[in-house]
C-alpha positions as CSV (number, residue, x, y, z in Angstrom):
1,X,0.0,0.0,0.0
2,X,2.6,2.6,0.6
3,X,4.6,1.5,-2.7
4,X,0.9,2.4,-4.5
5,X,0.8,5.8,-2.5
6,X,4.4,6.7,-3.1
7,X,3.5,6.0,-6.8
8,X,0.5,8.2,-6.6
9,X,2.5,11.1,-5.4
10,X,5.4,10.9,-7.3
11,X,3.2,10.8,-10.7
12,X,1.4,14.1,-9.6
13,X,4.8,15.5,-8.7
14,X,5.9,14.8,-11.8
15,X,3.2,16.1,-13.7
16,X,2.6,19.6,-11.7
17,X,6.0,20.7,-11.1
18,X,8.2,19.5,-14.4
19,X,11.9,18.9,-13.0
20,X,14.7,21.2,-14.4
21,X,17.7,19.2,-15.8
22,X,20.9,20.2,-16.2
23,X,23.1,17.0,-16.4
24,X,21.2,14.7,-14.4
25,X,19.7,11.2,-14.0
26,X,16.1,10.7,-13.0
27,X,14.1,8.0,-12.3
28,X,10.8,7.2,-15.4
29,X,7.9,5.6,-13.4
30,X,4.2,5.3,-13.7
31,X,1.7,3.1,-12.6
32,X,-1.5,2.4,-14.5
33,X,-4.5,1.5,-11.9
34,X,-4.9,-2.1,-12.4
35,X,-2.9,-1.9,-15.5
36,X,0.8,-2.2,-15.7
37,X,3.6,-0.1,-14.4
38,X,6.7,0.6,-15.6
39,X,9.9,2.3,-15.1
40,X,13.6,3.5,-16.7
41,X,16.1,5.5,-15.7
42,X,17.3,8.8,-18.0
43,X,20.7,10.4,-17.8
44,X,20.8,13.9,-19.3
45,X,22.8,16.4,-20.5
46,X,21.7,20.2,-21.4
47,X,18.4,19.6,-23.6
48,X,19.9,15.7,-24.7
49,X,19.2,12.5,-23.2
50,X,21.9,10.8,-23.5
51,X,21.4,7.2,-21.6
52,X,18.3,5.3,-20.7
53,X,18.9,2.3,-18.2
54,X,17.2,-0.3,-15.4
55,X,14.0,-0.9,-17.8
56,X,11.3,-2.5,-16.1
57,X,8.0,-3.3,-16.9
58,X,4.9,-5.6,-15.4
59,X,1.1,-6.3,-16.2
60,X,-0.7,-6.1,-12.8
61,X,-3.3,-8.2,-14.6
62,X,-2.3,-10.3,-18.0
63,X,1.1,-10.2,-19.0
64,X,3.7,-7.9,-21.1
65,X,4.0,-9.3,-25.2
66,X,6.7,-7.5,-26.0
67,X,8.3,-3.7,-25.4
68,X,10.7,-2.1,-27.2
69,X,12.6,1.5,-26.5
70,X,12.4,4.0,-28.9
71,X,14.7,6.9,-29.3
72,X,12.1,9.6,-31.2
73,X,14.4,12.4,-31.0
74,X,18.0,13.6,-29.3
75,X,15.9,15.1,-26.6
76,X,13.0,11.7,-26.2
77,X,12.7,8.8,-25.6
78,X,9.4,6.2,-25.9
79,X,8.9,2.6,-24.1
80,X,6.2,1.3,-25.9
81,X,4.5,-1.8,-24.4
82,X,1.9,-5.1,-25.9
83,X,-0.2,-6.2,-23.0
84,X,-2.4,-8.8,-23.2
85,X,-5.1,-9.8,-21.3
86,X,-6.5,-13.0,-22.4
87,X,-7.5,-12.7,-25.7
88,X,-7.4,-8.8,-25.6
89,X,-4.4,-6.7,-26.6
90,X,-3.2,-3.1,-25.5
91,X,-0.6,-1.2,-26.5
92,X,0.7,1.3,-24.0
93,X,3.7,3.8,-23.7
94,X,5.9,5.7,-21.3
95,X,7.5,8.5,-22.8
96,X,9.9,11.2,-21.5
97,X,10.8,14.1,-23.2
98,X,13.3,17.4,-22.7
99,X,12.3,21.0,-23.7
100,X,13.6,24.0,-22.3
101,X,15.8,22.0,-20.0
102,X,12.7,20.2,-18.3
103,X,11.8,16.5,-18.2
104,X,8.4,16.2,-19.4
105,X,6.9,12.5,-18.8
106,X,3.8,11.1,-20.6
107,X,1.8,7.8,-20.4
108,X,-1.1,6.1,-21.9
C-alpha cells in the first residue's frame, strides 16, 4: 500500500511541477491503476538524453508481449508496451521528453 501511495504522489509531482535538468539522472515511473507499471532511468545532459537504463515493466493483470525502447528524438525517448489480457491486446507507452531544459513525462 505505501509502494501504490508513493507511486501516486510521485506521478502528480511529476506532472505539476516538471523537474529542471541540467546533467542529471532521473528515475521514469508510472503506474497504470490495475494496468501495468513501468519504469527506466534517464541520464541527461543540457536539452539531450543521453542514456536510458534499469528498464522494467509488469502487467498487474495479464502479462507484457513485448516492449521495445524507442529513441524519437535527441531530446526523447518512448517505451512502448503489448499487453495482453486474455484474448485482448493493449498497447501502451511511457515517454519522456526534454524542452527547455525540463523533463516532461507522458503515459497512456
Amino acid at each position: 500500500m505505501k509502494k501504490f501511495i508513493l507511486s501516486i504522489v510521485t506521478f502528480v509531482l511529476l506532472f505539476a511541477f516538471p523537474a529542471s535538468v541540467n546533467g542529471a539522472t532521473f528515475n521514469v515511473t508510472h503506474t497504470s491503476a490495475l494496468s501495468w507499471n513501468a519504469s527506466y532511468h534517464v541520464t541527461t545532459s543540457g536539452n539531450t538524453i543521453k542514456k536510458v537504463s534499469h528498464i522494467k515493466t509488469h502487467a498487474l493483470i495479464g502479462r507484457i508481449k513485448h516492449q521495445s525502447l524507442i529513441r524519437d528524438s535527441s531530446s526523447k525517448v518512448t517505451l512502448k508496451m503489448t499487453r495482453s489480457v486474455g484474448v485482448i491486446t493493449y498497447y501502451s507507452y511511457l515517454s519522456a521528453k526534454i524542452r527547455n531544459h525540463k523533463l516532461y513525462v507522458t503515459a497512456s
